[in-house]
C-alpha positions as CSV (number, residue, x, y, z in Angstrom):
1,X,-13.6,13.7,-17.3
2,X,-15.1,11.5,-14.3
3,X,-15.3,12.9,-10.6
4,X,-15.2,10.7,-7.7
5,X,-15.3,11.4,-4.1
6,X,-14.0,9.2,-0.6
7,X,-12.9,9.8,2.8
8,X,-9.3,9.1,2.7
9,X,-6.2,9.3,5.1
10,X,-3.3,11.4,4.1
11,X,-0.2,9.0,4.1
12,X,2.6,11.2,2.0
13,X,3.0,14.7,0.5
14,X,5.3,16.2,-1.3
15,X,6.2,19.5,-3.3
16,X,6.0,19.6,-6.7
17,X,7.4,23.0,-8.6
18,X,6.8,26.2,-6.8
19,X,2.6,25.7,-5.9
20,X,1.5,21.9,-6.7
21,X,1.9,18.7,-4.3
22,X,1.7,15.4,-5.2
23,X,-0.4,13.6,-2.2
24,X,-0.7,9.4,-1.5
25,X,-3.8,9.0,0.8
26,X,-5.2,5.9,1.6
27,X,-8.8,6.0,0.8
28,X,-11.8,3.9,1.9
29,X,-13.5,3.4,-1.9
30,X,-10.3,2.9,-4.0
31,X,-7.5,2.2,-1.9
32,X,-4.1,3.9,-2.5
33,X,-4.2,6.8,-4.2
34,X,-2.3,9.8,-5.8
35,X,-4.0,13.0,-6.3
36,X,-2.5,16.4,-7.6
37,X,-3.4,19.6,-5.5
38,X,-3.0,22.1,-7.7
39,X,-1.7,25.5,-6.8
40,X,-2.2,24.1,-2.8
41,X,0.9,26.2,-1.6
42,X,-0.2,29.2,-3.4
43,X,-3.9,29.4,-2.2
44,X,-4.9,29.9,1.4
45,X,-8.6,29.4,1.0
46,X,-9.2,26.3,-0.6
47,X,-6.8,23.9,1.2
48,X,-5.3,25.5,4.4
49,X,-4.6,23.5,7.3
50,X,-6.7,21.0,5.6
51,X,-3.7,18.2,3.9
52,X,-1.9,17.5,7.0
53,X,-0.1,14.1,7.3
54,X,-2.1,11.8,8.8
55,X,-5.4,13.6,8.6
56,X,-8.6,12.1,7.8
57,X,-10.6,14.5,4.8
58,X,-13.4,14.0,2.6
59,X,-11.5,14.5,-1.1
60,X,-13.2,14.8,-4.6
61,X,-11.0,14.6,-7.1
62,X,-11.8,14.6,-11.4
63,X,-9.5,12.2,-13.8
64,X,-9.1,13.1,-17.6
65,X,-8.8,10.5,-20.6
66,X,-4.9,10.1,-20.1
67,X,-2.8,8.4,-17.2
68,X,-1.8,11.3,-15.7
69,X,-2.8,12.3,-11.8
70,X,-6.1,12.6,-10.8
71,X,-6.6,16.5,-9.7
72,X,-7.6,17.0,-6.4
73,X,-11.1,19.6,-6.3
74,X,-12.1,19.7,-2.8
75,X,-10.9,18.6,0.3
76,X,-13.0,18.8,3.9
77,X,-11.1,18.1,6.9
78,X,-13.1,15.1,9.3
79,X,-10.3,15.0,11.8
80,X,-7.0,16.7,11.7
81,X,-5.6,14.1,14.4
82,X,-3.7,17.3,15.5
83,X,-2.5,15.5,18.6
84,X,0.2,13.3,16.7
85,X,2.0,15.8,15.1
86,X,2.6,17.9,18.4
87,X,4.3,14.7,19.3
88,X,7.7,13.6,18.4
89,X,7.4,10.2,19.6
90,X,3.4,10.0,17.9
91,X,4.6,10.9,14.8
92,X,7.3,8.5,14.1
93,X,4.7,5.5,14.9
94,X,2.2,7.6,12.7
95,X,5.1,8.1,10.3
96,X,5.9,4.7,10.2
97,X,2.6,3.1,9.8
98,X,2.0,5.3,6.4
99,X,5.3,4.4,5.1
100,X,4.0,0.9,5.5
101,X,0.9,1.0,3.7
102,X,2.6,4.0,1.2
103,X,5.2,1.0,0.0
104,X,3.2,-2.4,0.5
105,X,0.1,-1.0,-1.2
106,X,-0.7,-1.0,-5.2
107,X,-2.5,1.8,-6.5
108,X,-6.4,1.9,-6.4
109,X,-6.8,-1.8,-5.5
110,X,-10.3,-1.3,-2.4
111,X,-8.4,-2.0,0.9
112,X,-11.5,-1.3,3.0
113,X,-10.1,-3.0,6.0
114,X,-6.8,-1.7,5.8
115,X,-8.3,1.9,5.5
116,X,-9.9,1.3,8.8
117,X,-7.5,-0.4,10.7
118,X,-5.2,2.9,10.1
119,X,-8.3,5.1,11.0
120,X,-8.6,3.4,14.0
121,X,-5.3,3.4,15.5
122,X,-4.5,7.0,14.2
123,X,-7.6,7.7,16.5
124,X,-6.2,5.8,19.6
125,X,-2.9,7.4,19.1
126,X,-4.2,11.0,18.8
127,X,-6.5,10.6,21.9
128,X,-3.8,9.2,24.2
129,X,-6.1,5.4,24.5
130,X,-3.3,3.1,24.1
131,X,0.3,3.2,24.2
132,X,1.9,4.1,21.1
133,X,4.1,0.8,20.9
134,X,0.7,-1.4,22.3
135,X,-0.8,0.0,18.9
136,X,2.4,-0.3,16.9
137,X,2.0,-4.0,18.0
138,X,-1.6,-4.3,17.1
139,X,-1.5,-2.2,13.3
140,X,1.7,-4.6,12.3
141,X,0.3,-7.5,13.3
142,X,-3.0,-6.5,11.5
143,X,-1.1,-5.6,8.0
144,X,0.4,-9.3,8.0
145,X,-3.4,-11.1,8.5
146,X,-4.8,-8.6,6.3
147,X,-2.0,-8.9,3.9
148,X,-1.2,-13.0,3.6
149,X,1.9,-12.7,5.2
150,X,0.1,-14.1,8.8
151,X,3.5,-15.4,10.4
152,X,3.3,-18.9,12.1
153,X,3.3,-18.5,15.9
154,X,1.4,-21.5,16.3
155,X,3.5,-24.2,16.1
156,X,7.3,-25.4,15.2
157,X,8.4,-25.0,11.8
158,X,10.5,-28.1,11.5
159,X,9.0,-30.8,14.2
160,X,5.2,-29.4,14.0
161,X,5.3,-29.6,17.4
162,X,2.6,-27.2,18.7
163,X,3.0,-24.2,21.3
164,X,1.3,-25.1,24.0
165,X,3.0,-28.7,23.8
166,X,6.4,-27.2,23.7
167,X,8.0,-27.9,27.3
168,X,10.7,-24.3,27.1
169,X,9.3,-21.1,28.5
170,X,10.8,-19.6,25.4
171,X,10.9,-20.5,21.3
172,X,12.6,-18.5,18.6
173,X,11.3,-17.0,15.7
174,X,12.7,-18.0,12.6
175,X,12.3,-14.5,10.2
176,X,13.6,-16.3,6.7
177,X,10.6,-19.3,7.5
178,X,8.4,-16.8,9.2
179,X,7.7,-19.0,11.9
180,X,8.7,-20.1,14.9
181,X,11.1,-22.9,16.3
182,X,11.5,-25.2,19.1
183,X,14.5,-25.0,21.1
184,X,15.9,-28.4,20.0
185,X,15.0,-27.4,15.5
186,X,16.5,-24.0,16.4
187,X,20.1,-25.6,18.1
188,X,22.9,-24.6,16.0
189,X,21.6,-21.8,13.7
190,X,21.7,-18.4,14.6
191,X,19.8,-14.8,13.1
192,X,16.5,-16.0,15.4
193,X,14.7,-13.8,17.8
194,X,13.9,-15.1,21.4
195,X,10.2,-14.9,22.2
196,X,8.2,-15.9,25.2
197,X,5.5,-17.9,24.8
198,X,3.1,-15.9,26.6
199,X,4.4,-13.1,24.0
200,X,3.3,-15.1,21.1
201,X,-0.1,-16.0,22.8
202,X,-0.4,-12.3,23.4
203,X,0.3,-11.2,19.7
204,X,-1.8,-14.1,18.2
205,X,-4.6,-11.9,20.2
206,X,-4.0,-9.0,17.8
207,X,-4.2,-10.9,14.7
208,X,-7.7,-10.6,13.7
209,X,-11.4,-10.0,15.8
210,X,-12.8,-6.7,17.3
211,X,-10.5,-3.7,17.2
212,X,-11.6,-2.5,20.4
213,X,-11.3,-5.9,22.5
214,X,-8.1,-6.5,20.7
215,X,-6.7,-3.0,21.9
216,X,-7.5,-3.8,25.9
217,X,-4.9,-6.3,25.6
218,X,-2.0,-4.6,28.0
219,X,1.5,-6.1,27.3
220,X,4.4,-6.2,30.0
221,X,7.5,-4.3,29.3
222,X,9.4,-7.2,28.5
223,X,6.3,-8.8,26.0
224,X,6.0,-5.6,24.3
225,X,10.2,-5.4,23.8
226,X,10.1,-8.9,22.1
227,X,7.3,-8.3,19.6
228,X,8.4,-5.0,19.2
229,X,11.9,-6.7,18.3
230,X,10.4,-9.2,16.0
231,X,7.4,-7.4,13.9
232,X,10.1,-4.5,12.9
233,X,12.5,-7.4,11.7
234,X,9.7,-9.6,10.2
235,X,7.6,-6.7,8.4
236,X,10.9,-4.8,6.7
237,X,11.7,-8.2,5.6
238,X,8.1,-9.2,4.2
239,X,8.3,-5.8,2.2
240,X,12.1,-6.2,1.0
241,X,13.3,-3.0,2.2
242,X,13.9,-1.0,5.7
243,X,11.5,2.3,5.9
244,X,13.6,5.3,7.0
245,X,10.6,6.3,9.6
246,X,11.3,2.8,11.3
247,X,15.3,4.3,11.4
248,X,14.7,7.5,13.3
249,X,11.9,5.6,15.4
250,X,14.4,3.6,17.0
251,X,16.5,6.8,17.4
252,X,14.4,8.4,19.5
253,X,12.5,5.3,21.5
254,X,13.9,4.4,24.5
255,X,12.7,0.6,25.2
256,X,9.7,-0.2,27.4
257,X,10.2,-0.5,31.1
């Protein structure tokens, strides 16, 4: 049996038989990870209060010769982020950020920067910094640099022709090429999304850099509508299927005005 031990991010739990859950936490030494918390359900001591979605915890956990789960042994709560979950609204961004990184991530590959990119907007979101949708903006935009799935907002996908040479106030974004096109490539086709260039010059601001400076940027109602629009289209299509967090997210968000 080995032991390890990491600060981690809870991003999924669920029952398993009367006292077990199974949890997925997103952990800052081994990536995603599944852990097995027996009897957590059953015993008030050990682990209450403490695996809360979305909370940040110190977790050691032991692994035996098979494949099976790792076994969750302690857990210490850093910060509960208690904040979201009082919030509707909070925790169907929160929600949908961890289904995210729950379905685009492998199992214990070291995703040190994605581990604190969710740590740090979790933060923001639970202290009321930033806008929920401003930091919905910034985490998506994030998980495509980080990933390799960086969409091409820099120039047209047919002509080459760059943005800032590009005469129309607006371009479209192309989601099948992942890029965007100038009004005269784009004439005739249809499935695009109508973006403003000072949209794209706004999300090309969130791509990579400083956190922090990157979370000052403030977007206009009708900015943060259009890459609202486009990263939920782009980022369900980059991970081949449509999260059911993004679904009631949209149920209950009224857009930006």
């Amino acid at each position: 049996m080995s032991v390890f031990s990491t600060p981690a991010i809870l991003l999924r739990r669920l029952d398993y038989g009367d006292f077990d859950l199974i949890l997925t936490l997103l952990s800052l030494r081994r990536g995603k990870i599944s852990l097995i918390a027996k009897s957590a359900k059953k015993s008030r001591k050990r682990f209450a209060g403490i695996l809360e979605l979305f909370s940040l915890v110190d977790v050691v956990a032991s692994t035996g010769r098979g494949r099976g789960l790792a076994v969750l042994q302690e857990a210490a709560l850093k910060s509960p982020f208690s904040t979201i979950r009082s919030d509707i609204k909070k925790t169907a961004y929160a929600s949908y950020w961890c289904e995210l990184l729950h379905n685009w991530l492998e199992e214990n590959q070291e995703q040190v920067q994605l581990y604190h990119l969710l740590k740090y907007v979790l933060g923001q979101l639970d202290s009321g910094t930033s806008t929920a949708a401003e930091l919905s903006a910034l985490f998506q935009m994030r998980l495509l640099y980080l990933s390799g799935h960086r969409p091409n907002l820099q120039q047209c996908a047919r002509c080459r022709k760059h943005l800032d040479t590009i005469e129309a106030h607006q371009v479209v974004f192309d989601i099948s090429k992942g890029a965007i096109l100038c009004h005269g490539c784009a004439s005739g086709s249809g499935g695009h999304i109508r973006l403003s260039k000072g949209t794209i010059k706004q999300l090309i601001w969130f791509e990579n850099g400083d956190l922090k400076k990157a979370s000052r940027v403030r977007f206009g109602a009708k900015a943060l509508n259009e890459s609202l629009e486009l990263l939920e289209a782009f980022v369900p299509y980059i991970l081949g299927m449509q999260p059911r967090s993004l679904k009631f997210l949209r149920q209950i968000r009224k857009p930006v005005s």
